[in-house]
C-alpha positions in Angstrom: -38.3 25.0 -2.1 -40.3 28.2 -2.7 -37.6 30.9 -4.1 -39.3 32.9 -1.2 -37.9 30.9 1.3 -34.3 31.2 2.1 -33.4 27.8 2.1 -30.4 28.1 0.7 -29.0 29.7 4.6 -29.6 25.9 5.9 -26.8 25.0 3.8 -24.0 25.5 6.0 -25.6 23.8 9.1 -26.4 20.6 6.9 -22.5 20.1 5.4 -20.9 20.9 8.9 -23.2 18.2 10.3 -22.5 15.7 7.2 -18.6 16.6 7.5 -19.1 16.1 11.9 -20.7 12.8 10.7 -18.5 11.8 8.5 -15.4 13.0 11.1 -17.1 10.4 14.0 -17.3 7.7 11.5 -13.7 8.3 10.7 -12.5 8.7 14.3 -14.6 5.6 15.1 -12.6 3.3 12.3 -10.4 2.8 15.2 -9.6 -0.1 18.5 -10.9 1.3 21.3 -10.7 -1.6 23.2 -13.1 -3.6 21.9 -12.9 -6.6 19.3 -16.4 -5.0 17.8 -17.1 -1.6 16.1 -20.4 -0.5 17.0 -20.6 2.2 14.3 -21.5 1.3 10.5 -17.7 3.5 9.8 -18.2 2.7 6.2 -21.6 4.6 6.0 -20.4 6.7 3.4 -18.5 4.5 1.0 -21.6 2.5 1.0 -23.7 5.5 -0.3 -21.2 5.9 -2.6 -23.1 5.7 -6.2 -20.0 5.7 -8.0 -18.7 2.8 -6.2 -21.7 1.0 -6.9 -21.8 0.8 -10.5 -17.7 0.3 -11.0 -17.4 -2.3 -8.1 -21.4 -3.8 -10.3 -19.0 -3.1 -13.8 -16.1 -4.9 -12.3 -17.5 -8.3 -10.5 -20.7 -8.0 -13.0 -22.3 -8.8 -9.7 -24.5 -6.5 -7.5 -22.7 -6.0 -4.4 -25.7 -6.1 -1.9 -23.8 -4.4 0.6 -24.1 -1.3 -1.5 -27.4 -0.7 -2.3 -28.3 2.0 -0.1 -26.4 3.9 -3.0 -29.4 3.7 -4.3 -30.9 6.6 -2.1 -27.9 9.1 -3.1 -29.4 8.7 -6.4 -32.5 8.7 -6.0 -32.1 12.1 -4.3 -29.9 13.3 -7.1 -32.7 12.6 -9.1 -35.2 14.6 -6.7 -32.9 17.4 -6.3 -29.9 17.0 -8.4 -26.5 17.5 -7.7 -27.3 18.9 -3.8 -25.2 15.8 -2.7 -22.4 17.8 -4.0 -23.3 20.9 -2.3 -24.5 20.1 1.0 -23.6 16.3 1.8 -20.1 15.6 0.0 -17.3 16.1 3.2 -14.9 16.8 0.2 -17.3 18.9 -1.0 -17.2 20.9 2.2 -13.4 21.2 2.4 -13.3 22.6 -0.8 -16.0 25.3 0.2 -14.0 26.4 3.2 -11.2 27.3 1.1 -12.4 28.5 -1.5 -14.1 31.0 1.3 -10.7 32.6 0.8 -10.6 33.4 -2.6 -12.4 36.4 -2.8 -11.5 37.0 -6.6 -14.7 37.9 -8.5 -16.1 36.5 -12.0 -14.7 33.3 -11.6 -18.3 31.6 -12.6 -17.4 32.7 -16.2 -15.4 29.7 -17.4 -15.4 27.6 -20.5 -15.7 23.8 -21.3 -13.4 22.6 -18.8 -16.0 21.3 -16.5 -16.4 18.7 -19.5 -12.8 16.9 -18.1 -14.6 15.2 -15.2 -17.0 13.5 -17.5 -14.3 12.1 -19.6 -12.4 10.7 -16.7 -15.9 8.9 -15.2 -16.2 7.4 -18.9 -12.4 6.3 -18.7 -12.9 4.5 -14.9 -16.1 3.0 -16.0 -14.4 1.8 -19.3 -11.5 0.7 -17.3 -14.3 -1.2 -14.7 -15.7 -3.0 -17.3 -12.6 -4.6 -18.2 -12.4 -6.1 -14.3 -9.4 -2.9 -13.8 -10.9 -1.3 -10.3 -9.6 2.3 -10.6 -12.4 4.5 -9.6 -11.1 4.0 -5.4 -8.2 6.1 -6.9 -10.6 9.2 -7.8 -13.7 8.6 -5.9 -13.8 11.7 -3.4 -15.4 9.7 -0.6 -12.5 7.1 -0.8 -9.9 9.5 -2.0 -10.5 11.9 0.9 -11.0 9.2 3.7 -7.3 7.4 2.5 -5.4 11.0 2.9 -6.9 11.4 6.3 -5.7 8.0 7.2 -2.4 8.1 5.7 -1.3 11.4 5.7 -3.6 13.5 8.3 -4.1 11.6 11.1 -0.4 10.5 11.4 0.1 14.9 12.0 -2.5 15.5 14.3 -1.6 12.3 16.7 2.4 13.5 16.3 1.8 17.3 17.1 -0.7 16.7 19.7 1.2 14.1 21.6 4.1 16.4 21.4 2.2 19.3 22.8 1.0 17.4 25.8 4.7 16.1 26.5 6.4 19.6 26.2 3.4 20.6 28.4 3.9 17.6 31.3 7.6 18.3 30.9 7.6 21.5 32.3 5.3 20.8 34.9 1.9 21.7 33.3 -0.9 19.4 34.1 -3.7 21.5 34.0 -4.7 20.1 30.3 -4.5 16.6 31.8 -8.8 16.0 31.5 -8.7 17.2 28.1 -5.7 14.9 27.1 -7.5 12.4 28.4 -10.8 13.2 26.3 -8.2 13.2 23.2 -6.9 9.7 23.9 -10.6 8.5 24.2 -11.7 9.9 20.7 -9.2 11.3 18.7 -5.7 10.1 18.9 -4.7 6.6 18.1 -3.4 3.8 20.8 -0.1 3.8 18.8 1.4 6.5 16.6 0.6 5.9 13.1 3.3 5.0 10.0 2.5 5.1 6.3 4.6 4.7 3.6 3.7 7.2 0.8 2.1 9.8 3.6 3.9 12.7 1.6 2.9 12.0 -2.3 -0.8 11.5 -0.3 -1.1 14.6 1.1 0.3 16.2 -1.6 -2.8 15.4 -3.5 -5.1 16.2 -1.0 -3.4 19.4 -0.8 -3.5 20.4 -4.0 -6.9 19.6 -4.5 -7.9 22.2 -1.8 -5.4 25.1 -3.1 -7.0 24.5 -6.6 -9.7 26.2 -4.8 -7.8 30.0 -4.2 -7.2 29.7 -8.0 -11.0 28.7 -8.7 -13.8 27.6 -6.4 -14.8 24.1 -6.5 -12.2 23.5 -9.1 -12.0 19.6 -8.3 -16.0 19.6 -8.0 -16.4 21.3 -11.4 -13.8 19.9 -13.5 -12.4 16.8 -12.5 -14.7 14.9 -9.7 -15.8 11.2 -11.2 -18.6 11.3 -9.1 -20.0 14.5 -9.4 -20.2 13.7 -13.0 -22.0 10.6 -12.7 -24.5 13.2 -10.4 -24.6 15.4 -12.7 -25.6 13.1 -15.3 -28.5 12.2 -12.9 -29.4 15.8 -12.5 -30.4 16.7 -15.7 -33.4 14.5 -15.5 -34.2 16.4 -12.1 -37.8 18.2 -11.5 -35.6 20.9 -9.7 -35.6 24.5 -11.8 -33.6 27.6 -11.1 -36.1 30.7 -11.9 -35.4 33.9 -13.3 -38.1 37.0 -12.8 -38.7 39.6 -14.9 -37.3 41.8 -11.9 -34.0 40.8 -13.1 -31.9 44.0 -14.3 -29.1 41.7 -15.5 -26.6 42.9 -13.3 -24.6 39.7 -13.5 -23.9 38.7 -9.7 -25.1 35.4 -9.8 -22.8 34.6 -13.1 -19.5 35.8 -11.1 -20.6 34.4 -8.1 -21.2 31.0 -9.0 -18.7 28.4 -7.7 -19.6 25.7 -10.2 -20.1 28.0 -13.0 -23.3 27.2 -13.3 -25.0 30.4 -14.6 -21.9 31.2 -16.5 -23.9 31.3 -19.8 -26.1 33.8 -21.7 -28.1 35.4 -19.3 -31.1 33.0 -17.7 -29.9 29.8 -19.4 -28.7 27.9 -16.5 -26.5 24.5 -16.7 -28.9 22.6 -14.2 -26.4 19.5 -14.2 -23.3 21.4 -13.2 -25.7 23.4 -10.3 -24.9 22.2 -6.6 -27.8 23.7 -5.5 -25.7 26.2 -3.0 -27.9 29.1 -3.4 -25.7 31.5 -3.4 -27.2 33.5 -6.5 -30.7 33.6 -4.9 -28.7 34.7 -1.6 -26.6 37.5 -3.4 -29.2 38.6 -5.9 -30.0 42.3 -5.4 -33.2 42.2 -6.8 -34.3 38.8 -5.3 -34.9 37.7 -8.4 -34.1 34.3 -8.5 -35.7 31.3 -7.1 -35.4 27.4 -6.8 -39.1 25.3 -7.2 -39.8 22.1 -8.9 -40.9 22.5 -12.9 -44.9 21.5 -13.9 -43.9 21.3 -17.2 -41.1 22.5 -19.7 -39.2 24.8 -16.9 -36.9 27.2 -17.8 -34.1 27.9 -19.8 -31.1 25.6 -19.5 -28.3 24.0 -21.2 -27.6 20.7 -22.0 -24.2 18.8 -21.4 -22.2 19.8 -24.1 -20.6 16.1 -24.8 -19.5 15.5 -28.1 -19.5 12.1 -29.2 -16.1 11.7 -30.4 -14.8 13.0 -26.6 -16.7 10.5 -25.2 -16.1 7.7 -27.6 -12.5 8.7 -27.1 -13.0 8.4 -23.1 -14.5 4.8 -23.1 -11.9 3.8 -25.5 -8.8 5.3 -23.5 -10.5 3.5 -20.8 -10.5 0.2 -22.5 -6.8 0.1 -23.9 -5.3 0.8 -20.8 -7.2 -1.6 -18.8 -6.1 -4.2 -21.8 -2.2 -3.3 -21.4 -2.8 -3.6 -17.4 -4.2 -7.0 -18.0 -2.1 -7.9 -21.1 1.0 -6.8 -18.8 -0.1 -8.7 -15.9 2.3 -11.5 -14.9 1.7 -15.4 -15.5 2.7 -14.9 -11.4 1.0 -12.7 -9.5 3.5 -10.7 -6.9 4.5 -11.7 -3.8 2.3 -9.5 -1.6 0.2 -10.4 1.8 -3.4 -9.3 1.8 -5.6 -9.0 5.2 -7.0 -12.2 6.3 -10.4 -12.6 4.8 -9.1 -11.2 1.2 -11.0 -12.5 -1.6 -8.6 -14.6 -4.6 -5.9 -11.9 -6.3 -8.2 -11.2 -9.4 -11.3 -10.8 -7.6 -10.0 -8.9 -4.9 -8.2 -6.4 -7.2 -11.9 -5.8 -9.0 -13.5 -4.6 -5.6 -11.0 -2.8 -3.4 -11.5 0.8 -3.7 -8.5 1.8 -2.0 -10.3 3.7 0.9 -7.6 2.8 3.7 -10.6 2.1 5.8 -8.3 -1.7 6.4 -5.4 0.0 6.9 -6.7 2.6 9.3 -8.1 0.6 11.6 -5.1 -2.5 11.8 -3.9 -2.8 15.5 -0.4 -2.3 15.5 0.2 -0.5 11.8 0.9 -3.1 9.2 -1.1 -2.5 7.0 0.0 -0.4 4.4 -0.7 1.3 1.0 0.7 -0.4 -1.7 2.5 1.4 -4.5 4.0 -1.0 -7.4 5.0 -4.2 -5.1 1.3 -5.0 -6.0 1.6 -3.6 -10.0 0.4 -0.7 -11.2 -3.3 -1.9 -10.5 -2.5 -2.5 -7.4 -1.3 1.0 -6.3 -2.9 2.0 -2.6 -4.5 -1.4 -2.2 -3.8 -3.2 1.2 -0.5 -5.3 1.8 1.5 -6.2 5.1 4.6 -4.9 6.2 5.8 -7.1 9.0 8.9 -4.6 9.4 6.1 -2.3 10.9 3.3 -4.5 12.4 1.7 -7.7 12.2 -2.0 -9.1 12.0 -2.9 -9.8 15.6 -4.2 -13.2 16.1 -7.4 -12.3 17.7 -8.2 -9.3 15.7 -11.0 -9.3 13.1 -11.3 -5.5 12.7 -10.1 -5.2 9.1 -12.6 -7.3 7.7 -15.7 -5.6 9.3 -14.7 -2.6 7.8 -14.3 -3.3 3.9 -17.2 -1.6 2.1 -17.3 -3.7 -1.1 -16.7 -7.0 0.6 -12.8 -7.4 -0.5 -12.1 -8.3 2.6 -14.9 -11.0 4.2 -15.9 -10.5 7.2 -14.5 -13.3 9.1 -15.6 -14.0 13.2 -12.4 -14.9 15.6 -12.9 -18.6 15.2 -13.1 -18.3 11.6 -10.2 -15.8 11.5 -8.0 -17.9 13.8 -7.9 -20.9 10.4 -6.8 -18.2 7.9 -3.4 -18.8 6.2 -2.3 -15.5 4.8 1.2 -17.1 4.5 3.6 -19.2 6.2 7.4 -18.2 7.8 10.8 -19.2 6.2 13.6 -19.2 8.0 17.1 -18.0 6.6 19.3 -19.8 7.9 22.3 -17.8 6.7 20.9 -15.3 9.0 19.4 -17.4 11.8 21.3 -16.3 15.3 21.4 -19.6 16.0 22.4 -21.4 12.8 24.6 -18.9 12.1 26.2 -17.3 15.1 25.7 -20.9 17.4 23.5 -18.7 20.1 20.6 -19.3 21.2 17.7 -17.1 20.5 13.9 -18.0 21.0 12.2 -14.7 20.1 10.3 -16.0 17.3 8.7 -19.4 19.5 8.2 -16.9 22.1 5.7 -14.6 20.2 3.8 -17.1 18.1 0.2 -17.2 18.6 -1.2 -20.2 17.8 -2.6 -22.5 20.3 0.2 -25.1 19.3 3.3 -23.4 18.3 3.6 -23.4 15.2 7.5 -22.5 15.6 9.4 -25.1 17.3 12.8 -26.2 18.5 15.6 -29.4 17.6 18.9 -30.1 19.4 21.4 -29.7 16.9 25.0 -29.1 16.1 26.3 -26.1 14.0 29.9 -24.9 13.4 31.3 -21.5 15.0 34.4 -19.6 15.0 35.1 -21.2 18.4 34.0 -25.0 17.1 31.0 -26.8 16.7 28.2 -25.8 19.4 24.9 -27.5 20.2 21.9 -25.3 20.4 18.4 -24.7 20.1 17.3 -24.4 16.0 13.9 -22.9 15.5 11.6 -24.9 12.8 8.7 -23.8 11.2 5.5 -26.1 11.3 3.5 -25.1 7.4 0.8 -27.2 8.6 0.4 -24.7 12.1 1.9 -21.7 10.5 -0.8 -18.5 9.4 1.4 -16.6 8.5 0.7 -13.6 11.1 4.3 -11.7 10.6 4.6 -11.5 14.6 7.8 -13.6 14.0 9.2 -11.3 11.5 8.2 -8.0 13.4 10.0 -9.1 16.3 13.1 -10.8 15.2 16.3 -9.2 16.7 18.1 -8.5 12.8 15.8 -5.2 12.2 17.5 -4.4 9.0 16.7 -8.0 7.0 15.1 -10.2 9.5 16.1 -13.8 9.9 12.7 -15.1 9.3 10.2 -13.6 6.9 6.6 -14.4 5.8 5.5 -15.0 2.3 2.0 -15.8 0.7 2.9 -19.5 -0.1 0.3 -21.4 0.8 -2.8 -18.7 1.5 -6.4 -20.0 2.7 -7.6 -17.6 -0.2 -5.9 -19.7 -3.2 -7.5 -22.9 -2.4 -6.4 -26.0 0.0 -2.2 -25.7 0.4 -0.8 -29.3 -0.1 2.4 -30.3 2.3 4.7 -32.7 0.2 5.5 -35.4 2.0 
């Protein structure tokens, strides 16, 4: 990394590949026809460092599924926080618009890159008391849940509607490139996601953020770049200044992480993404990159003070308490994805990436907001009013990166209870209209219905009538929601599933 070498011109070419990388992966978290996703999708979650030592704070277990985190920091210990320059797909969005803000002397900011330390000391707090909140900041997870709930749902909307206006009048000359769309980009259905607007919202104010200052979310308020930046000041990597330097101050207004926003040739190494842009823009070619033999040069310490930090952990701590003291004796009525671990545990892993919810079948899995409580916000649930689990389909649970969701095979799958039916009989067509209806028995799955019928007599308008009544079967009954999807009463179905009775809570006991 000779200062001599312009190095720093690779950059772009390395963080368009990462993001491309990271885009496949993304694209790939979806059916393409096969039962098996041949990509590791997850690749980057499970680099995540920050996700590694919450979900480690959290389960006080080492998830071994995670460990290749371990390389992220041992190259943020080689070369500090370059993950965050060249590697981080947030990272990159960020740079592309901040390529737009052409305002000068931006690097010259105060303390306020001190706020992302205090929030990684309150999510770490917050892990240690089991209250997983660090999915909810993470920029890996946070970016890869926008795309799937807010993004994606756009792009498959306007392109389908292009290539329909297109066929519509008679233009068919885009068919082989519609066709390459459907293979890799677009989804088999159109997706739905509750929440898709307060989503994007935050996504989209974390990129304009960027035509007021560069990089603000990577400077200020990014959990994990603080966690690398704490890494980085150990770093062998030094920023050198030569006496040919005539102070002209370039490289302090230039700098998008505010890095060299200090007296002149002090240099805050763990705030440096390692861009290069001052050696690029230096005049006198001044500065240079190698790694230190001894003391190095100038630089500055994190400026932490003990009481901000004290105050972090603690805020941490007392509002994981109230979130556990405020937890009910009985936990909410919500339906997790087959393979989900017990309530507690499961709410201590799940990072909230959407990586479940982005590759279910046929859409019902959706972000939670408060059905879940507040610390379950963007965690997994069903809603059968927009899809159900497919019997056959074990996609959700090959894609969890902190092992939430086990991975379960089809056989396996095919024994999970994630609930059981009820039928209303108030709103039953035939209990309470005396026609008969046999959607639900029609669509059940399992090998032996687990909906059946009885002969029986129920009183009409016209008199009594004897019809076919549907009965549920606990014993057969997993709970899928394919009965609930497709009941005829869209606005309050007559049957609806609920978690009594879940594989994940222990052995369900019929009363006899």
């Amino acid at each position: 990394m000779s200062h001599k070498v312009r190095w720093a011109r690779a950059r772009p070419l390395v963080q368009w590949f990462a993001f491309a990388l990271f885009f496949f992966l993304f694209l790939s978290t979806t059916y393409r026809g096969k039962d098996l996703i041949s990509y590791p999708v997850n690749l980057f979650l499970r680099f995540d460092p920050l996700l590694l030592l919450a979900t480690l704070f959290s389960t006080h277990r080492v998830p071994s599924f995670m460990l290749p985190a371990l390389i992220t920091v041992a190259f943020a210990f080689l070369l500090g926080r370059a993950f965050c320059g060249w590697i981080c797909p947030l990272g990159t969005l960020n740079d592309l618009v901040s390529s737009f803000n052409k305002r000068r002397g931006q690097g010259r900011g105060g303390n306020g890159y001190r706020i992302k330390y205090w929030v990684l000391f309150f999510l770490l707090a917050s892990s240690l008391f089991t209250v997983q909140l660090v999915g909810l900041l993470d920029p890996i997870s946070l970016l890869i849940r926008s795309l799937t709930v807010a993004a994606e749902p756009v792009w498959n909307l306007l392109l389908r509607g292009l290539f329909d206006f297109l066929y519509d009048h008679g233009i068919r000359a885009f068919e082989p490139l519609y066709r390459f769309l459907q293979s890799w980009i677009l989804t088999p259905r159109q997706p739905f996601y509750h929440q898709a607007l307060f989503i994007a919202l935050i996504l989209a104010a974390i990129l304009l953020l960027n035509l007021w200052r560069r990089r603000l979310w990577c400077t200020h308020l990014c959990p994990l770049g603080a966690l690398l930046g704490l890494i980085a000041a150990v770093s062998p990597v030094e920023r050198k200044v030569t006496e040919g330097c005539n102070l002209c101050g370039i490289c302090v207004a230039e700098c998008p992480s505010g890095a060299a926003s200090t007296r002149e040739g002090v240099w805050k190494k763990a705030e440096c993404l390692l861009c290069g842009r001052c050696q690029l823009l230096c005049p006198q070619g001044a500065i240079g990159f190698g790694f230190s033999r001894g003391k190095g040069g100038q630089k500055e310490r994190i400026d932490l003070r003990r009481r901000e930090v004290i105050g972090a952990l603690a805020g941490g701590a007392i509002f994981s308490s109230l979130l556990l003291g405020g937890r009910p004796s009985r936990r909410p009525g919500v339906i997790r994805p087959p393979g989900s671990l017990p309530e507690e545990e499961f709410l201590r892993r799940c990072v909230r990436c959407g990586e479940c919810m982005k590759v279910c079948l046929t859409g019902g899995l959706q972000p939670a907001f408060l059905q879940a409580g507040l610390e379950g916000i963007w965690t997994p649930v069903f809603d059968f009013r927009l899809g159900y689990c497919q019997y056959s389909c074990t996609l959700c649970t090959q894609v969890c990166p902190t092992g939430a969701i086990r991975r379960l095979t089809p056989e396996e799958k095919a024994k999970v209870r994630i609930g059981i039916a009820h039928i209303d009989r108030s709103r039953c067509i035939p209990y309470a209209q005396g026609i008969n209806c046999i959607v639900c028995e029609e669509h059940c799955p399992t090998p032996k219905k687990a909906i059946s019928f009885v002969e029986g007599e129920v009183m009409t308008p016209r008199g009594r009538r004897r019809v076919k009544l549907p009965t549920v079967d606990p014993s057969l009954c997993i709970g899928c929601g394919i009965c609930e999807y497709k009941c005829p009463l869209k606005d309050r179905p007559a049957i609806v599933v609920t978690p009594l009775g879940e594989s994940r809570e222990g052995p369900f006991l019929l009363a006899v």
